[in-house]
Each structure stands twice: as structure tokens, then as C-alpha cells.
DRENDO-1510 file (C-alpha; in Angstrom, 1 decimal, always signed):
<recs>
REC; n; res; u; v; w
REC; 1; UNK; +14.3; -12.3; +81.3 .
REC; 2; UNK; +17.0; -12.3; +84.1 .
REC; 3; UNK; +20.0; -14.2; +83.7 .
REC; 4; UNK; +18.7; -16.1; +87.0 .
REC; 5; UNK; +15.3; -16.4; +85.6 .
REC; 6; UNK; +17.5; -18.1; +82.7 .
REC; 7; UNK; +19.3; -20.2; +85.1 .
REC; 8; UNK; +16.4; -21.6; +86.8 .
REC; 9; UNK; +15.0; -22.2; +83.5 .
REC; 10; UNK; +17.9; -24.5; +82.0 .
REC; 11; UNK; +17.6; -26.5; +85.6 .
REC; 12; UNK; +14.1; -27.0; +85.2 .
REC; 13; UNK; +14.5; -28.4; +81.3 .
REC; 14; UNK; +16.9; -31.3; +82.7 .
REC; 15; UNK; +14.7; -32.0; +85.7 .
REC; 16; UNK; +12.0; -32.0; +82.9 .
REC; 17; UNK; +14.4; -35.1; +81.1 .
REC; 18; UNK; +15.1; -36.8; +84.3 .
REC; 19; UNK; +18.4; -35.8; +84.6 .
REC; 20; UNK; +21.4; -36.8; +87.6 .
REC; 21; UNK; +21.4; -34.1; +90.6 .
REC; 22; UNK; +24.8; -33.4; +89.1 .
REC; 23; UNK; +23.9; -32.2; +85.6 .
REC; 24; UNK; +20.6; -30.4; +87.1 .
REC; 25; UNK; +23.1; -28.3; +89.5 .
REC; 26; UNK; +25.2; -27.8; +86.8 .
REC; 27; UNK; +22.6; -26.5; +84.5 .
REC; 28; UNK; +20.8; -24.7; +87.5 .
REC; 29; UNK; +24.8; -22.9; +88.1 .
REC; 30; UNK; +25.9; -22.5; +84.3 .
REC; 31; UNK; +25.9; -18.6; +84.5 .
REC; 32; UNK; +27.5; -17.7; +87.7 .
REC; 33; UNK; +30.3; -16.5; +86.7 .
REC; 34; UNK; +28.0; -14.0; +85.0 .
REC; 35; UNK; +27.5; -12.8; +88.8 .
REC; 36; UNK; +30.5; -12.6; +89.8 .
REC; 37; UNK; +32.3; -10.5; +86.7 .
REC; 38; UNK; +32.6; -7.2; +88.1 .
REC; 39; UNK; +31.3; -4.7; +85.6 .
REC; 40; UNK; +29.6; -6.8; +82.8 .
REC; 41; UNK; +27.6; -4.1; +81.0 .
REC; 42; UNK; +31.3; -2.5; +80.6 .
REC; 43; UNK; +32.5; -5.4; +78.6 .
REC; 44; UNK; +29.5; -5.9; +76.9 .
REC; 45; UNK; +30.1; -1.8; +75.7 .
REC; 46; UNK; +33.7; -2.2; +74.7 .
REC; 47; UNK; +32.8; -5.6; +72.6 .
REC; 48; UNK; +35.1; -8.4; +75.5 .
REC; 49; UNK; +34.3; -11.5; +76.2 .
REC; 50; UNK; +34.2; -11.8; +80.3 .
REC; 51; UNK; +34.9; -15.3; +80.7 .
REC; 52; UNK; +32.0; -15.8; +82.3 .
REC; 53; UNK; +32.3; -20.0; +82.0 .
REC; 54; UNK; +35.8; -19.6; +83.5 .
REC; 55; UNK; +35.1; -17.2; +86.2 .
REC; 56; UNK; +32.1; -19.3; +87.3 .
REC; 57; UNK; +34.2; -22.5; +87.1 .
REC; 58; UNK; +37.2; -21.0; +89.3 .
REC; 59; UNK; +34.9; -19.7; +91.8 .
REC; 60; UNK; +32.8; -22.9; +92.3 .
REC; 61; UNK; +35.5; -25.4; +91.9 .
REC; 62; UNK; +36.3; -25.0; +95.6 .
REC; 63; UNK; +32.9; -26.2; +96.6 .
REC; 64; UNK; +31.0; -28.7; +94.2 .
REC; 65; UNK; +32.0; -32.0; +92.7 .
REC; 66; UNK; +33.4; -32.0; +89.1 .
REC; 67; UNK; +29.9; -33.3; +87.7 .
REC; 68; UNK; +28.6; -29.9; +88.3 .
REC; 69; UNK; +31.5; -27.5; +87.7 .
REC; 70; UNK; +33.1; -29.1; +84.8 .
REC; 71; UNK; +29.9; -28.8; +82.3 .
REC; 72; UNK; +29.8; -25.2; +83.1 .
REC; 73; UNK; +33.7; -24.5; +82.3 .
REC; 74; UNK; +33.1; -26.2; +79.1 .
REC; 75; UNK; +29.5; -24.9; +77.6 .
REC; 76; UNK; +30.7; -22.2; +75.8 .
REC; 77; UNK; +33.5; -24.4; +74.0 .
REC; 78; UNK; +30.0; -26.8; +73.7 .
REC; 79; UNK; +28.5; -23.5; +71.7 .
REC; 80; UNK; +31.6; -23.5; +69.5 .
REC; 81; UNK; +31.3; -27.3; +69.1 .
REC; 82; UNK; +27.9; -27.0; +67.9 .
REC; 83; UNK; +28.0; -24.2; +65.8 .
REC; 84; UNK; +30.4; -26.2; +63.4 .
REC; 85; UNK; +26.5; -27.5; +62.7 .
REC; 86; UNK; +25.3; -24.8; +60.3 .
REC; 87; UNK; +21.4; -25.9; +61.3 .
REC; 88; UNK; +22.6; -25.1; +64.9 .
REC; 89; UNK; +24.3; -21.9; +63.8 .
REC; 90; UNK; +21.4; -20.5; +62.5 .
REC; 91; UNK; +18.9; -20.5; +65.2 .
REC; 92; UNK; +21.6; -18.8; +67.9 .
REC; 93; UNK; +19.8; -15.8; +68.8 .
REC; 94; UNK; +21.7; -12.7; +67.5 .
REC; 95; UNK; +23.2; -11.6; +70.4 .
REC; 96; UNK; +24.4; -15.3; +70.8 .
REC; 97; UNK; +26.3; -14.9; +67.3 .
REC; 98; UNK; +28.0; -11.5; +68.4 .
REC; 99; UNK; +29.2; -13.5; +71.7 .
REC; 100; UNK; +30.4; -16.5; +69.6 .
REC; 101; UNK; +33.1; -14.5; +68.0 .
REC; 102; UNK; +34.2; -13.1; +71.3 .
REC; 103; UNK; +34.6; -16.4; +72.3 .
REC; 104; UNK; +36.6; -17.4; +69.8 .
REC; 105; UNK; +34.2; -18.5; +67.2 .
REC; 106; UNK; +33.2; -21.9; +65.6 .
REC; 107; UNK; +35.8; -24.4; +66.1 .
REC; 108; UNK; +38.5; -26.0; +64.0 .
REC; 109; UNK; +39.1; -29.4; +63.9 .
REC; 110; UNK; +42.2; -29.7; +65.8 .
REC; 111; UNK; +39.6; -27.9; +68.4 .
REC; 112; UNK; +37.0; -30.0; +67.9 .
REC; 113; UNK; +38.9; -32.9; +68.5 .
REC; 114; UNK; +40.5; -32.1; +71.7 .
REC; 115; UNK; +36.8; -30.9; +72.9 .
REC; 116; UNK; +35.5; -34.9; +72.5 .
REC; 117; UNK; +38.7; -35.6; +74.2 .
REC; 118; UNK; +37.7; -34.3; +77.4 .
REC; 119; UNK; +35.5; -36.0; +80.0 .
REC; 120; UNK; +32.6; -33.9; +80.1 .
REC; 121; UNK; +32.6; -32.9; +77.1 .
REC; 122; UNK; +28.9; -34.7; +76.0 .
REC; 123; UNK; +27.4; -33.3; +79.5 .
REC; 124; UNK; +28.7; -29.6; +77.7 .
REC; 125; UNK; +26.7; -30.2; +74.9 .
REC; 126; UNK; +23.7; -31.0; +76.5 .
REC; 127; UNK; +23.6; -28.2; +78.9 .
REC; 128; UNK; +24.5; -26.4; +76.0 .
REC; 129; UNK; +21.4; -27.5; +74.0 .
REC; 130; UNK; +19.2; -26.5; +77.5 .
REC; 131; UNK; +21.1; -23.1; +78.0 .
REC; 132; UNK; +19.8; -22.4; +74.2 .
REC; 133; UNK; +16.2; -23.5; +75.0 .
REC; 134; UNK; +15.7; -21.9; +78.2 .
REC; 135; UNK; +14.9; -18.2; +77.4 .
REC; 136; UNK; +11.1; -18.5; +77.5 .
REC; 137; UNK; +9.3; -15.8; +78.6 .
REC; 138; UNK; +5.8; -15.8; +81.1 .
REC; 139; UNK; +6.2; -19.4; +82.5 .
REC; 140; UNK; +5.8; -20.8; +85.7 .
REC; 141; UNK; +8.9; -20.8; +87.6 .
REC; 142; UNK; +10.4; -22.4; +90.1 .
REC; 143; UNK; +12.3; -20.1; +92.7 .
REC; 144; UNK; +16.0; -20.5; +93.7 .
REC; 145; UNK; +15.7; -21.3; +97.0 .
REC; 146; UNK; +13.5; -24.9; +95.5 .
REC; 147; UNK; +17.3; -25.6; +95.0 .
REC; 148; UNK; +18.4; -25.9; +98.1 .
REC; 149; UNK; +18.4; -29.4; +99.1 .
REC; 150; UNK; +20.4; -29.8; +95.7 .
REC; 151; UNK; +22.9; -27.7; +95.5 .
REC; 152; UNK; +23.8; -28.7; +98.9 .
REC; 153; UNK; +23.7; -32.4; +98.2 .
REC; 154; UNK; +26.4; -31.2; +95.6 .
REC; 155; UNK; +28.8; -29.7; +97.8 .
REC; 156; UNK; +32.7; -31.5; +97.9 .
REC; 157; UNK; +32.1; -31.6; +101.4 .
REC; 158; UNK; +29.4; -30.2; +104.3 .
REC; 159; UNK; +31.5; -27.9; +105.8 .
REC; 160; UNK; +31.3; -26.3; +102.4 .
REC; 161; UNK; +27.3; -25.6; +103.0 .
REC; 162; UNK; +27.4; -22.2; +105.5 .
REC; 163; UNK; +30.3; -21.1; +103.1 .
REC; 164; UNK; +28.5; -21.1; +100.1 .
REC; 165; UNK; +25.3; -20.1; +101.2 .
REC; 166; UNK; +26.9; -17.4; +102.8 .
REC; 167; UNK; +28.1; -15.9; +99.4 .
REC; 168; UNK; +24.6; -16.6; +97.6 .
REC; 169; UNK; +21.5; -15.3; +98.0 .
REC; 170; UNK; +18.9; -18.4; +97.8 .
REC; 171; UNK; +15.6; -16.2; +98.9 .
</recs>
């Protein structure tokens, strides 16, 4: 599965719950930073976390509302949340354990508590819980570009649309 394959996947699990345009954007936009890392297979050899939840953040700060980008800076401190759950630890994939550590592994409580602290931090946890979920193989996808209309409608501001779109590919 591609990591935009994945993507689309997690967006369609919260259209599936009915979710705000906000959270489905997010979800939808969760792994960009993943795109934008410039050798990941490089980081991936030499055992380093790229940051991909901060790299995606920084870049899409500038152009969508804090509904979408701050669930995606915080999912992977969501994955550390969680894992303090030893029924959630268990059913992380391998590869999803080996990341954990990288990413600083399962939280402490001083951690923990300034996670729930933070604003988005139950919106985290959900997309989270649909990042995990949405690595099915052989369904019926939708494409990118049935995005559209949403991701702009989640723009800071219009003039933000041909910028954007110019540094995406929606097709």
C-alpha cells in the first residue's frame, strides 16, 4: 500500500463516522510530511526518526486552519499516548513498534499529562486510532483529487488555493 493510498484510506474512515471537514482534511493530510522529507528510505536505513508529523505540520501551517494541521503535529505523540495501553501496544504492526522507539517511545506521565493538556489532543487520538485502521489492502478507493472541494474549503485564506495546489499533485 502507498503511503497516499494510506492517506486516502484514514480520510475515508472519518468520512465513514461522519466527521467535521476539519478532522477529514486532517486525516486525509496526516502523512505529508512523509512527502516532503527528503530522502526517507535513508533514515529508514540508518534507524532515524524523520519527523515526518513536524515536517508536515511546518509546511502546512501556512495554508490550512489549526483544525486540520494541529491533529497531524500531534498523532504520533497520540501513538505514544496510546501505547501506555498495553491492548493497544500489542496490535501496532511491527514496523509501527520499531518507529515508536524512534519516536521517543511510550509516554511517561509527566508526558502524558501535558499531551491532555493541549487542545487537540482528543482529535490526535482519533486520527490516531484511523491512521492504525487504515492499511487495508484491495478496496475501493477514492482518488485524491475527490478532495478537492475539501481541502480547499480548508485553506486559512483563498489566495492560499493556486499556492497550494501548485505544490501538490491532486490528479
Amino acid at each position: 500500500m502507498t503511503i497516499s493510498d494510506h492517506m486516502i484510506q484514514t480520510a475515508m474512515l472519518a468520512e465513514k463516522k461522519h466527521s467535521f471537514k476539519s478532522f477529514i482534511c486532517a486525516c486525509l493530510l496526516h502523512d505529508y510530511g512523509h512527502f516532503v522529507i527528503e530522502d526517507p528510505n535513508l533514515l529508514v536505513l540508518k534507524s532515524l526518526d524523520g519527523k515526518h508529523e513536524e515536517v508536515g505540520f511546518g509546511f502546512l501551517k501556512d495554508y490550512f486552519k489549526p483544525e486540520v494541521t494541529e491533529p497531524i503535529k500531534l498523532h504520533v505523540q497520540a501513538k505514544r499516548y496510546l501505547c501506555r495501553n498495553k491492548s493497544y501496544y500489542d496490535i501496532l504492526s511491527d514496523p509501527s513498534k520499531i518507529s515508536l522507539v524512534l519516536q521517543g517511545g511510550i509516554m511517561d506521565d509527566e508526558e502524558s499529562r501535558n499531551f491532555t493538556s493541549l487542545k487537540f489532543y482528543k482529535d490526535a487520538i482519533i486520527l490516531r486510532k484511523y491512521d492504525d485502521d487504515a492499511k487495508i489492502p484491495n478496496i475501493k478507493m477514492k482518488k485524491i483529487d475527490d478532495y478537492r472541494d475539501l481541502i480547499t474549503s480548508q485553506l486559512i485564506n483563498e489566495n492560499n488555493h493556486d499556492r497550494i495546489i501548485s505544490k501538490t499533485t491532486l490528479s
